[in-house]
N, C-alpha and C positions, 0 to 999 in steps of 0.2 A: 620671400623673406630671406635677409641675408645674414651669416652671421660678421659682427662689425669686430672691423680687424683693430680698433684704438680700441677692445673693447670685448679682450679672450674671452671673459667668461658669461657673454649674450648680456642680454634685456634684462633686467631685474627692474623689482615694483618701486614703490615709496620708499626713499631713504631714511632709513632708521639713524641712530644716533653717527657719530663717527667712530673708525678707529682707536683703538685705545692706544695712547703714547708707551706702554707697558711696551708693545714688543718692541720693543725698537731703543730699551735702555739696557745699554754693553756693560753695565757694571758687573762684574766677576764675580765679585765677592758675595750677591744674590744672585745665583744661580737660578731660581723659580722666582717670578711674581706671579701676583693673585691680581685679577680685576674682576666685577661681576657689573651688569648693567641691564637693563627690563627692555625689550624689543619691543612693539605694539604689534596688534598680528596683522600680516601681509606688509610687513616693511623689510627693507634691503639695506644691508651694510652695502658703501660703496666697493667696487672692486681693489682689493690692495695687498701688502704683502709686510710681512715683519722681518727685522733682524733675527727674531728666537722664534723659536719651533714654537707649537701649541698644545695643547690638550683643551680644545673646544666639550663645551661641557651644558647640554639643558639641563637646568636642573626641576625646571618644570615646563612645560610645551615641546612641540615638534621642531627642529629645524632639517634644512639642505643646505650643505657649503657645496658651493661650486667652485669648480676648478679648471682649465681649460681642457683635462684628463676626465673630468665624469662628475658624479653628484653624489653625494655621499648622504645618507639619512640618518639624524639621529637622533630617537625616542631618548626620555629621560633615565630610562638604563645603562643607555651608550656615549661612549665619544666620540671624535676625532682627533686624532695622530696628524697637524700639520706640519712638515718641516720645515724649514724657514726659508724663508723668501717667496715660497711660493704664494704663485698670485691666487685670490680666491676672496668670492664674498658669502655670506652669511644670508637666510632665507625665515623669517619665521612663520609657522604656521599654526595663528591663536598665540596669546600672549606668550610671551619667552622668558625666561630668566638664564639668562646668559651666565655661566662662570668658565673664566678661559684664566689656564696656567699659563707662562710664558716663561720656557723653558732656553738659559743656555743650550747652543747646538753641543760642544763640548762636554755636558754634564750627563747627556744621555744617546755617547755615541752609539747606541747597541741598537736606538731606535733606525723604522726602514726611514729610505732616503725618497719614501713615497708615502701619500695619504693612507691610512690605516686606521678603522671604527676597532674601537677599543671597547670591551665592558668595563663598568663602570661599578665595583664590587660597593655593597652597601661603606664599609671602612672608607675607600677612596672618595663618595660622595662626600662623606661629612668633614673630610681633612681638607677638600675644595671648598666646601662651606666655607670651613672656619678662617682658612688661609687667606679669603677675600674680606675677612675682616683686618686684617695685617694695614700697617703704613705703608707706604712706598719705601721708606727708609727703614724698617724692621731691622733690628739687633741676629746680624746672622749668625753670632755666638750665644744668644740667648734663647729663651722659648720659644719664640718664632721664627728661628734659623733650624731647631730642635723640630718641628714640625714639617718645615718646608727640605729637611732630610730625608724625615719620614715618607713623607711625599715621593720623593725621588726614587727609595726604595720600592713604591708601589708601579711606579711609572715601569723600572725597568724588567717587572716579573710579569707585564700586563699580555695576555694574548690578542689576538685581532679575530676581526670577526668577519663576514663576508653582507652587509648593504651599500654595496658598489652599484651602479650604473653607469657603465661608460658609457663618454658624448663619442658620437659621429662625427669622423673627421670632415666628412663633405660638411661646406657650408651652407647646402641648403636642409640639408635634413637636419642638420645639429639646430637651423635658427627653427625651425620646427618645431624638435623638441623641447626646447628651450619655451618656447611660446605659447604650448601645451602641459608644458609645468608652473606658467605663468598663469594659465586659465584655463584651466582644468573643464571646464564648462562650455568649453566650445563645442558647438553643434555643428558644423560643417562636414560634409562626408567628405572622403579621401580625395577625390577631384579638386572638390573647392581648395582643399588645405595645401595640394600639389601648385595649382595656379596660383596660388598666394606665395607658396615658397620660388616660385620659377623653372618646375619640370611636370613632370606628366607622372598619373598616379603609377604607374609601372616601372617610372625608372626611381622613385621614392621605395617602392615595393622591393625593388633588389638592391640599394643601399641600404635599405634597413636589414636585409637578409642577409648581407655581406657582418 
């Protein structure tokens, strides 16, 4: 098993909805949008990337976004911190309710220039909430620009947490792992799983020890 080079971030299952056109609108003058959308469980955003940063957000179910840096988990207390451009898809595990901010890079230079799980303080869940009820055209002078400040305020006092798991850069261990977070349920012992990926279980044994 190899990992595919048109294709950083591995194998993912059933494609879920698409990308939301949210990140990728450069208007200034909204500095945050709000999108939220329902995932079915064990479906895959395709692999893609936005103009604006993120704040990936369950607000009920498990997900992992992958990145071609590692896999980041996060329970419905937590975020992710995506900065923009970067490439990465979405994972859910058991139904999702997705809320994702889409954040000018500009507006919250302070964030890292790297993925980062965020808490997600009970205040900040419900400003997500409400903020996905917002138009795409929201009054950024009036109560929903009043809000999506507020917002901004929470973003930049937010701490980071550590559910990292960095990918393997060799390609055969990384399509590996990848493959075994795809299906968790595989029964093959180390052998079988080495001759599938293209080496022998000892040299899989010391790239994963590296």
């Amino acid at each position: 098993m190899t990992k595919n080079s048109s294709n950083p971030t591995g194998p993912h299952p059933e494609t879920g909805p698409p990308p939301s056109e949210q990140g990728d609108n450069p208007d200034p003058s909204r500095p945050v949008l709000a999108d939220f959308r329902d995932i079915p469980p064990s479906r895959s955003s395709p692999p893609h990337r936005h103009l604006r940063a993120q704040i990936v957000h369950a607000s009920a179910g498990v997900m992992t976004i992958t990145t071609p840096d590692g896999i980041w988990v996060t329970p419905p207390h937590l975020a992710l911190w995506v900065p923009a451009m970067t490439l990465h898809h979405v994972r859910a595990y058991g139904r999702l309710s997705l809320k994702t901010l889409y954040i000018l890079p500009g507006a919250a230079p302070h964030m890292p220039s790297s993925c980062r799980v965020v808490p997600v303080s009970p205040l900040l869940r419900e400003l997500i909430i409400h903020a996905c009820t917002f138009p795409r055209d929201y009054d950024p002078h009036g109560p929903d620009g009043r809000i999506m400040a507020v917002i901004l305020d929470q973003v930049r006092v937010l701490p980071t947490a550590s559910l990292y798991l960095p990918m393997p850069r060799d390609p055969r261990l990384s399509g590996l792992c990848l493959h075994l977070l795809d299906d968790p349920g595989d029964r093959r012992t180390l052998p079988e799983l080495a001759l599938s990926a293209g080496a022998g279980d000892r040299t899989l044994l010391r790239l994963f020890l590296k």
